[in-house]
Each structure stands twice: as structure tokens, then as C-alpha cells.
VEXBARO-153378 format. One record per atom (N, C-alpha, C, O, CB): x, y, z; chain; atom name. Coordinates in steps of 0.2 Angstrom, whole numbers. Each point is the difference from the previous one (the first is absolute). Glycine has a CB too. Layout:
BEGIN
+-------+-------+-------+------+------+
!     u !     v !     w ! unit ! site !
+-------+-------+-------+------+------+
!     X !     Y !     Z !    A !   CA !
...
+-------+-------+-------+------+------+
// end
This chain:
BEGIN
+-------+-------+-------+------+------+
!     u !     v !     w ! unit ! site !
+-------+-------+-------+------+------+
!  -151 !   466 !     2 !    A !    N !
!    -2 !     4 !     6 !    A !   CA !
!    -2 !     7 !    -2 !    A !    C !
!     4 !     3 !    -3 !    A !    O !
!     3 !   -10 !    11 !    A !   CB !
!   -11 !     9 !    -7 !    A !    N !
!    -4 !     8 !     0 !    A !   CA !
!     1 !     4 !     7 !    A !    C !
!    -1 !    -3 !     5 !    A !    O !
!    -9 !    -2 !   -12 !    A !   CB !
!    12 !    11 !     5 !    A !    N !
!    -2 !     4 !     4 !    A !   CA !
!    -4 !     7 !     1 !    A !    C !
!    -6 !    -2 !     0 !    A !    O !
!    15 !    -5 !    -1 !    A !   CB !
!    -8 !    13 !     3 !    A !    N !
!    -6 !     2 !    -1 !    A !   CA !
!    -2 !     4 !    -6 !    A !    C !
!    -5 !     3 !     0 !    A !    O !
!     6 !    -5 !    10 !    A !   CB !
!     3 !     3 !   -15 !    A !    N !
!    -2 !     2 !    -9 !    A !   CA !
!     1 !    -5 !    -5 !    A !    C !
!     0 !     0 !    -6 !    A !    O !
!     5 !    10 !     9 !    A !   CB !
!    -5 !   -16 !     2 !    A !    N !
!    -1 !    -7 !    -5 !    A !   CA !
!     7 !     1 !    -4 !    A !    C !
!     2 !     0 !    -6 !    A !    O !
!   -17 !    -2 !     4 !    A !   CB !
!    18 !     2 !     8 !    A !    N !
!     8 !    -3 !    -4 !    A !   CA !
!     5 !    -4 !     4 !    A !    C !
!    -1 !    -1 !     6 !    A !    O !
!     1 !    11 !   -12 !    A !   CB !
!     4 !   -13 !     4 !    A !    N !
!     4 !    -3 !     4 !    A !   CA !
!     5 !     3 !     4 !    A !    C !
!     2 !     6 !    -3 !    A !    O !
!    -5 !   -12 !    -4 !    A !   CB !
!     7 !     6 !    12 !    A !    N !
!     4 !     3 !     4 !    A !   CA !
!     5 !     4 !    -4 !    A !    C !
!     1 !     6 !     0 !    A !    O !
!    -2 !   -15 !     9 !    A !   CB !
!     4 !     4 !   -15 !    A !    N !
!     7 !     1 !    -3 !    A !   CA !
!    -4 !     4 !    -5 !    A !    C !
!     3 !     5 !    -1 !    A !    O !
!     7 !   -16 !     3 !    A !   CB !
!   -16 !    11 !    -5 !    A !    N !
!    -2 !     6 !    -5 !    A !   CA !
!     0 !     8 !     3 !    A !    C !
!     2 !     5 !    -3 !    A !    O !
!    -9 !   -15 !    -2 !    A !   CB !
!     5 !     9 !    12 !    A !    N !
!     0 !     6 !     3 !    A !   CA !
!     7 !     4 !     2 !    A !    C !
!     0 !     6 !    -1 !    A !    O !
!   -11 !   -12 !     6 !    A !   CB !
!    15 !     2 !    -3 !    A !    N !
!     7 !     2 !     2 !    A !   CA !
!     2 !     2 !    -8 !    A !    C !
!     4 !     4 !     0 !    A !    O !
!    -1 !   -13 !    13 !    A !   CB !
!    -4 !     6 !   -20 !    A !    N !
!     3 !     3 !    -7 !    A !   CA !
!    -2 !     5 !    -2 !    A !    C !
!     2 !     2 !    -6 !    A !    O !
!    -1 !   -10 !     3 !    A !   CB !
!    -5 !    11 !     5 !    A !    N !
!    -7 !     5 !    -1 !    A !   CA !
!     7 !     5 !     0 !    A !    C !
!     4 !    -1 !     4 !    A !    O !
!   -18 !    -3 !     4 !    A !   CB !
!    15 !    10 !   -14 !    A !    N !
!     3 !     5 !    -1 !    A !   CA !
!    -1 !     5 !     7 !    A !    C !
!     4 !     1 !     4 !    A !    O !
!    -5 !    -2 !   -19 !    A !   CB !
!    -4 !     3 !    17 !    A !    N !
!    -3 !     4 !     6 !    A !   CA !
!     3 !    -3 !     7 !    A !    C !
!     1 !     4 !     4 !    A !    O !
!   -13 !    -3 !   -10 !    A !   CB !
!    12 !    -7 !     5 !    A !    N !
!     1 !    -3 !     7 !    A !   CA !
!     8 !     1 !     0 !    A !    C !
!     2 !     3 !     4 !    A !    O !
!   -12 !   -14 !    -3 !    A !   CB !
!    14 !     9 !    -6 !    A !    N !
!     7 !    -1 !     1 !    A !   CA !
!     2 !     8 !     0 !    A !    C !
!     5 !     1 !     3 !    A !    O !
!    -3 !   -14 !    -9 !    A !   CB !
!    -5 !    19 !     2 !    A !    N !
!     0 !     7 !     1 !    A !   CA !
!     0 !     1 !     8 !    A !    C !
!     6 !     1 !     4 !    A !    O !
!   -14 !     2 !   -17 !    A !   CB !
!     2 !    -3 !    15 !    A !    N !
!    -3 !     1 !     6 !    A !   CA !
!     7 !    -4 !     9 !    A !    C !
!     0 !     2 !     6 !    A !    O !
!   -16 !    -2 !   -16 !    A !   CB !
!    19 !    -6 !     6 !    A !    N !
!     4 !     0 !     6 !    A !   CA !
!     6 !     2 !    -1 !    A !    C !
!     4 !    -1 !     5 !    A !    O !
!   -10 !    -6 !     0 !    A !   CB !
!     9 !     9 !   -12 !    A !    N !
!     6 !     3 !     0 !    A !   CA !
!    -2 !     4 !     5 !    A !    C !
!     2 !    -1 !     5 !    A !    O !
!     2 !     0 !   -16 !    A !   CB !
!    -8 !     8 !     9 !    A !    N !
!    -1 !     7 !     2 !    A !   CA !
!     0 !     0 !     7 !    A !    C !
!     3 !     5 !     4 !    A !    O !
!    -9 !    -2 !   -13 !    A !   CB !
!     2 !    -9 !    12 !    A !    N !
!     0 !    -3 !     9 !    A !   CA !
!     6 !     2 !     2 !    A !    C !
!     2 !     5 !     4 !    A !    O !
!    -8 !   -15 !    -5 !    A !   CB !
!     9 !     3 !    -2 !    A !    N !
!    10 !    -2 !     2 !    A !   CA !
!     3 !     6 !     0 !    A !    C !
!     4 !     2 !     5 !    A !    O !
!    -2 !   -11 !   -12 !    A !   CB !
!    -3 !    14 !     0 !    A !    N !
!     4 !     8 !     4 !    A !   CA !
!    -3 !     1 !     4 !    A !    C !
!     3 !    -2 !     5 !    A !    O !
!     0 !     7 !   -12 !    A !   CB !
!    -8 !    -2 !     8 !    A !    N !
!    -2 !     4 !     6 !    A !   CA !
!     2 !    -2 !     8 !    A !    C !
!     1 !     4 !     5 !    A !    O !
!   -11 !    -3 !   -14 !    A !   CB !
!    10 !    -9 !     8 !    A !    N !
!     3 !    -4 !     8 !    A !   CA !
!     6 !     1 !    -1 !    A !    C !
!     3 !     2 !     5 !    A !    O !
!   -10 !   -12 !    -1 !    A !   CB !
!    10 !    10 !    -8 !    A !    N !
!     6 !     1 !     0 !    A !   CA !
!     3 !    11 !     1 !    A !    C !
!     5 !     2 !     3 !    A !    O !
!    -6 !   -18 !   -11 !    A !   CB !
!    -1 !    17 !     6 !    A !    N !
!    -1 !     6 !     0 !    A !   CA !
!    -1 !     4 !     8 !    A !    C !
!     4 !     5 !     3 !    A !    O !
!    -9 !   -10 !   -14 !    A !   CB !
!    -2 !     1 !    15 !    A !    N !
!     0 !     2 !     7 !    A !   CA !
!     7 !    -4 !     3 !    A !    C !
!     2 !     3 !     5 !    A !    O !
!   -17 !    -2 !    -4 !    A !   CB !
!    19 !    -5 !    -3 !    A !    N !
!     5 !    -3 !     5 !    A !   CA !
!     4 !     4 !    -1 !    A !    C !
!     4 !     1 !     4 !    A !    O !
!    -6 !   -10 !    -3 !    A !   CB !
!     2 !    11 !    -7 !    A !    N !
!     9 !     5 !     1 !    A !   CA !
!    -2 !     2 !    -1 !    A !    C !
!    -1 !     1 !    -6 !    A !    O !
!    11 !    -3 !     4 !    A !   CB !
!   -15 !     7 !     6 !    A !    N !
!    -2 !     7 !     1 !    A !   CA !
!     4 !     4 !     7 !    A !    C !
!    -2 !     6 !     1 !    A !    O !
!   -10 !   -10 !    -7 !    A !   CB !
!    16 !     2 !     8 !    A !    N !
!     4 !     1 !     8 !    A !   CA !
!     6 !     2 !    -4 !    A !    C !
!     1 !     6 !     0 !    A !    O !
!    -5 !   -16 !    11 !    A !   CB !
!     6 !     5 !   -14 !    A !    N !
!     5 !    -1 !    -3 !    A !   CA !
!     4 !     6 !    -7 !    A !    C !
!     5 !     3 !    -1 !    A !    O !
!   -11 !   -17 !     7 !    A !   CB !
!    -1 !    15 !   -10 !    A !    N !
!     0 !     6 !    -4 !    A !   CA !
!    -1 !     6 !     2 !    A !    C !
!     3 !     4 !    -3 !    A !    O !
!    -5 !   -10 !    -3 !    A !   CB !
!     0 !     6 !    10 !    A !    N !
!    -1 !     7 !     3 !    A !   CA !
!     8 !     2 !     6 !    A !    C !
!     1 !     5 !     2 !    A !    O !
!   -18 !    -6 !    -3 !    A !   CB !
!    20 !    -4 !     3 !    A !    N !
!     6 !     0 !     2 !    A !   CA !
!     6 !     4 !    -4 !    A !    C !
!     4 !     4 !     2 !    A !    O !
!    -9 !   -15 !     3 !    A !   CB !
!     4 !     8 !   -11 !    A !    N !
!     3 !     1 !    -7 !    A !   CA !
!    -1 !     8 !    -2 !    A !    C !
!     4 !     4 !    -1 !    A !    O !
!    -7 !   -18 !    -4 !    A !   CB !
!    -3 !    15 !     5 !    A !    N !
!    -3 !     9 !    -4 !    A !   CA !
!     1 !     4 !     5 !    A !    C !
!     1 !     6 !    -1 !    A !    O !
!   -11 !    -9 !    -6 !    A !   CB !
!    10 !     0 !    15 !    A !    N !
!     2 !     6 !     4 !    A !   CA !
!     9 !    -1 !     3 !    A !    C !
!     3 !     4 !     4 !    A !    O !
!   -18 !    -4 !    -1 !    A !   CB !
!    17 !    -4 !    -5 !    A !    N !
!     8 !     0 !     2 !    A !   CA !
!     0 !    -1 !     7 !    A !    C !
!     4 !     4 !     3 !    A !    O !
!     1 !     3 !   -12 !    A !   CB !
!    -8 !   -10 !    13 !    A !    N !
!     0 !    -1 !    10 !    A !   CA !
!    -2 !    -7 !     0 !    A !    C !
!    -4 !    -2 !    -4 !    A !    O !
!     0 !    16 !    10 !    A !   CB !
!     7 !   -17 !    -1 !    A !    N !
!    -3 !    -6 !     3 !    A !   CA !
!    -2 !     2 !     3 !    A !    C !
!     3 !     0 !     5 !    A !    O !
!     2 !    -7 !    -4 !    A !   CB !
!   -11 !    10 !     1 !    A !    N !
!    -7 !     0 !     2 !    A !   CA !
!    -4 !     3 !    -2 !    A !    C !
!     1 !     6 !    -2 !    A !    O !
!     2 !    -7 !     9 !    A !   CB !
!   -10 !    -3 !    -7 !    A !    N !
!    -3 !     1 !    -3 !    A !   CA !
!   -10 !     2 !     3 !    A !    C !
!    -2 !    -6 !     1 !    A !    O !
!    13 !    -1 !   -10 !    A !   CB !
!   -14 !    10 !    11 !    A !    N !
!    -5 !     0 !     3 !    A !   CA !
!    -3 !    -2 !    -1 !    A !    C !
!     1 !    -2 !    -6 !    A !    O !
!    -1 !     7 !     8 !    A !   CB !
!    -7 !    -8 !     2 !    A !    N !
!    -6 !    -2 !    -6 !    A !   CA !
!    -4 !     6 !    -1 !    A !    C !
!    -4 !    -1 !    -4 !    A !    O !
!     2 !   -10 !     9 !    A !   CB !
!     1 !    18 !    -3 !    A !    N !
!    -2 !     6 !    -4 !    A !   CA !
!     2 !     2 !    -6 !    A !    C !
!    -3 !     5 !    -3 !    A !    O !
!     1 !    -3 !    13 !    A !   CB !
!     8 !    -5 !   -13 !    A !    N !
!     4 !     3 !    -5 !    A !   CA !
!    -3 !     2 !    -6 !    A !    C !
!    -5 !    -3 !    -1 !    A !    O !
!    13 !    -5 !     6 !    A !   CB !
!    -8 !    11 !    -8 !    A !    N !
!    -6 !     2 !    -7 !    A !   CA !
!     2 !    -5 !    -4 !    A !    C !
!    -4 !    -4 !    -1 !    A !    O !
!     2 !    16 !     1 !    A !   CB !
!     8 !   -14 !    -2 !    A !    N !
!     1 !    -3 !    -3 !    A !   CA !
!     0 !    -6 !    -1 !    A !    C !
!    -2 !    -4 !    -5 !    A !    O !
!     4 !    12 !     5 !    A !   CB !
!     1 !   -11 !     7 !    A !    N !
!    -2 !    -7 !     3 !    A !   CA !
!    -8 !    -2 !    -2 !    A !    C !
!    -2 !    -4 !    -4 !    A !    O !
!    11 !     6 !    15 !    A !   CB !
!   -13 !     2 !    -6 !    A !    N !
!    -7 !    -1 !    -3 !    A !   CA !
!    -2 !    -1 !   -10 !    A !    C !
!    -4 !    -4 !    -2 !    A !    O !
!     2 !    13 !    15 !    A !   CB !
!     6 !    -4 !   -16 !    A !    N !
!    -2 !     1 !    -4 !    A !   CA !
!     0 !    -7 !    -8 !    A !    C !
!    -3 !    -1 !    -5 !    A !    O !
!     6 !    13 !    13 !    A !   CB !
!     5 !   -15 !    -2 !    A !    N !
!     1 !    -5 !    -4 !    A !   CA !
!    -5 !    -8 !     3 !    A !    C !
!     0 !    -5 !    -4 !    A !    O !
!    12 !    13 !     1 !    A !   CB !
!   -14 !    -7 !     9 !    A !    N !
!    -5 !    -6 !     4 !    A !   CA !
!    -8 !     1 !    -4 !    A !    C !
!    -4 !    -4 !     0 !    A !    O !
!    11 !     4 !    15 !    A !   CB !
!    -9 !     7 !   -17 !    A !    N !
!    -8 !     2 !    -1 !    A !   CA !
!     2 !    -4 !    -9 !    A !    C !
!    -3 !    -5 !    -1 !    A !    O !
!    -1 !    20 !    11 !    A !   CB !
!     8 !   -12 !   -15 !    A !    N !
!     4 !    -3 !    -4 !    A !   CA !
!    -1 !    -7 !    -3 !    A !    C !
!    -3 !    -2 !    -5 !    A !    O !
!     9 !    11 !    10 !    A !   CB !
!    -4 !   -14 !     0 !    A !    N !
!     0 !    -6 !     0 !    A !   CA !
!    -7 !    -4 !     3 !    A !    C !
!    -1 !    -6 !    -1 !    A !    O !
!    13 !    10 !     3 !    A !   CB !
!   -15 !    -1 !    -1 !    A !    N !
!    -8 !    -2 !     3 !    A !   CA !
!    -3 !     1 !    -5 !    A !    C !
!    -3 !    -4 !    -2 !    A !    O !
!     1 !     6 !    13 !    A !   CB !
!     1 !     4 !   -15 !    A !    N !
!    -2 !     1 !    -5 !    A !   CA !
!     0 !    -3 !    -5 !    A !    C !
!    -5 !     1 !    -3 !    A !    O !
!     7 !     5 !     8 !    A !   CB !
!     7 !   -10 !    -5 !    A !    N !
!     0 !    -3 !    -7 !    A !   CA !
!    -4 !    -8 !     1 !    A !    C !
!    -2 !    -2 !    -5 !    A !    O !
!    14 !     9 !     1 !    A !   CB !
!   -12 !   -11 !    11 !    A !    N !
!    -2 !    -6 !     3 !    A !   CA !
!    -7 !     2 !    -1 !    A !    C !
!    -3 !    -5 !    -3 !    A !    O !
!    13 !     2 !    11 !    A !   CB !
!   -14 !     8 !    -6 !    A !    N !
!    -6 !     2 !    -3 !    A !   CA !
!    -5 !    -1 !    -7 !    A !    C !
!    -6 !    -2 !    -2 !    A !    O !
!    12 !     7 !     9 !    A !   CB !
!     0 !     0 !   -11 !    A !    N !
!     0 !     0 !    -7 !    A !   CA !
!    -1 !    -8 !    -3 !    A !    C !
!    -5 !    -3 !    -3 !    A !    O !
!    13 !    13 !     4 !    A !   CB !
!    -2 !   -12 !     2 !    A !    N !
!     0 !   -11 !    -2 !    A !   CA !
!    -5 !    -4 !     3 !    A !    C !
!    -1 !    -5 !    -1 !    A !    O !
!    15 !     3 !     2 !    A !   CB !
!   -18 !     5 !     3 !    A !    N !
!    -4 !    -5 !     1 !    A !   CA !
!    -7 !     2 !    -5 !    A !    C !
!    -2 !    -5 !    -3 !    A !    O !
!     7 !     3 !    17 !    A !   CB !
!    -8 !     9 !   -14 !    A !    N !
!    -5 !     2 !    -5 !    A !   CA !
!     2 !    -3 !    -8 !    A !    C !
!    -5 !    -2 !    -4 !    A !    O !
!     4 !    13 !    13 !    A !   CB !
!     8 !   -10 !   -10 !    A !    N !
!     0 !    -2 !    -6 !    A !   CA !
!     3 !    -8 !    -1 !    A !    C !
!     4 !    -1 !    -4 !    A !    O !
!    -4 !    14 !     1 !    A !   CB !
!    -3 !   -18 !     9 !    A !    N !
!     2 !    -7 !     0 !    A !   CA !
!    -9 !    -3 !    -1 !    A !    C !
!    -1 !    -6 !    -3 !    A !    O !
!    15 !     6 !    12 !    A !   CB !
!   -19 !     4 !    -7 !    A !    N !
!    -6 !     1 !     2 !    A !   CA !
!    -5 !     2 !    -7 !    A !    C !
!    -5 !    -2 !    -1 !    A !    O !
!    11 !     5 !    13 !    A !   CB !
!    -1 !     1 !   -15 !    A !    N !
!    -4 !     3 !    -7 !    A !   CA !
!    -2 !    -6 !    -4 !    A !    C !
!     3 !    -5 !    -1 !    A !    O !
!     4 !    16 !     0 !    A !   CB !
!   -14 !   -11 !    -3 !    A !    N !
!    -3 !    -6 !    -2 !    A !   CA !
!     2 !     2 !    -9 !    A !    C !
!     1 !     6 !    -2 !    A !    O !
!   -14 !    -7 !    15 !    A !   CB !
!    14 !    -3 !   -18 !    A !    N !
!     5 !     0 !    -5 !    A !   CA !
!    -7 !    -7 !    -4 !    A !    C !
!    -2 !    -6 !     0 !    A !    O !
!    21 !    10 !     7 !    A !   CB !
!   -20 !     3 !    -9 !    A !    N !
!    -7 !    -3 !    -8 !    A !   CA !
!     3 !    -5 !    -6 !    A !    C !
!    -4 !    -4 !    -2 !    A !    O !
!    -1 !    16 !     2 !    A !   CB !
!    11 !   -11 !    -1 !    A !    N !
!     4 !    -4 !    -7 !    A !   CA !
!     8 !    -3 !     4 !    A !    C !
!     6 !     1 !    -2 !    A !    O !
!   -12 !    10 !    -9 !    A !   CB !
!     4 !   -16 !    16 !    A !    N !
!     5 !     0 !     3 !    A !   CA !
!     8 !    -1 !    -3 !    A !    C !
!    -1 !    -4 !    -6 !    A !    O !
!    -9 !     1 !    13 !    A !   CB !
!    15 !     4 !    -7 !    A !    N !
!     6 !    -3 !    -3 !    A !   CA !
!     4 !    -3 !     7 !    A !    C !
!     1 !     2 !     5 !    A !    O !
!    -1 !     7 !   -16 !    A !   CB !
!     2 !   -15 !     6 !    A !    N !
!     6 !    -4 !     7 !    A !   CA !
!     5 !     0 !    -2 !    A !    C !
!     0 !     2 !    -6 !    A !    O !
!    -4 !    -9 !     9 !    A !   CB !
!     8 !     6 !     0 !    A !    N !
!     8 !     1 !     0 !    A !   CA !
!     2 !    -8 !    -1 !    A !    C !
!     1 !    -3 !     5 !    A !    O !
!     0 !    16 !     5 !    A !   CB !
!     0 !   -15 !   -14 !    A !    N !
!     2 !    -5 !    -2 !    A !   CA !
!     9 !    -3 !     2 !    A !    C !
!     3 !     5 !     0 !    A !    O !
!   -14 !    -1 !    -8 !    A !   CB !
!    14 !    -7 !     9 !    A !    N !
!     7 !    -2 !     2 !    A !   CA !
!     1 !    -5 !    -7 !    A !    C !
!    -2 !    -6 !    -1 !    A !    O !
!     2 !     7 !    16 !    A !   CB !
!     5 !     3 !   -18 !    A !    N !
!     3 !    -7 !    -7 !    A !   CA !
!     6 !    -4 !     1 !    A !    C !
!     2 !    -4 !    -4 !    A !    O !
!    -5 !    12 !    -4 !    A !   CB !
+-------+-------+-------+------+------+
// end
């Protein structure tokens, strides 16, 4: 089966870029969730705003990196390398 760089699903998901690109995702979502939660921690109070600088700083943070992983899941790879499983 072909898709749309004339590869197969499982070639695409071995792709060094692709498995790069959703680590970097995974932080980032993970990142925006304990973003309440770290900024609880750096400021020492159970409450926490949504104006907070830093609250924000750790939610802008996290998009950023979910961002990052999609551009570089996306990047087109001339000499591709696969990640092989022994």
C-alpha cells in the first residue's frame, strides 16, 4: 500500500523525523498539562491564575514544542534512514 511519498504506513511511522517529531509533541502535551501543576510548585501557593507569567509561560512553552513536532514530523528527508527493531 502507498501513501503519499510512496511509502508504506510502517515506513513512514520509522522515519528518524517522524519518531524525533512526536517525541518533541509528547513533551510539549505533556508539558501544557502540568503547566497548573508546575507553576503551583515555583510559586509555593495553591492558587494559581490564568494571568500568571509563569503559568502562561509554561502553556506558550508547551505549544511550542507540539508545534516544533509537527514541522519536524512534516520535514521531507532526501536519504531517508529507518529505525529498524532487532
Amino acid at each position: 500500500m502507498s501513501t503519499f511519498l510512496f511509502e508504506s504506513p510502517l515506513e513512514f511511522l520509522l522515519r528518524y523525523t517522524v519518531i524525533t517529531g512526536v517525541v518533541i509533541a509528547i513533551i510539549g502535551v505533556v508539558l501544557c498539562l502540568i503547566a497548573k501543576r508546575a507553576t503551583m510548585a515555583v510559586r509555593k501557593s495553591d492558587d494559581v491564575s490564568k494571568d500568571d507569567k509563569v503559568y502562561r509561560a509554561f502553556l506558550f512553552t508547551g505549544i511550542a514544542l507540539i508545534l516544533i513536532g509537527m514541522i519536524v514530523i512534516a520535514l521531507p528527508v532526501e536519504n531517508t534512514f529507518y529505525v529498524v527493531a532487532a
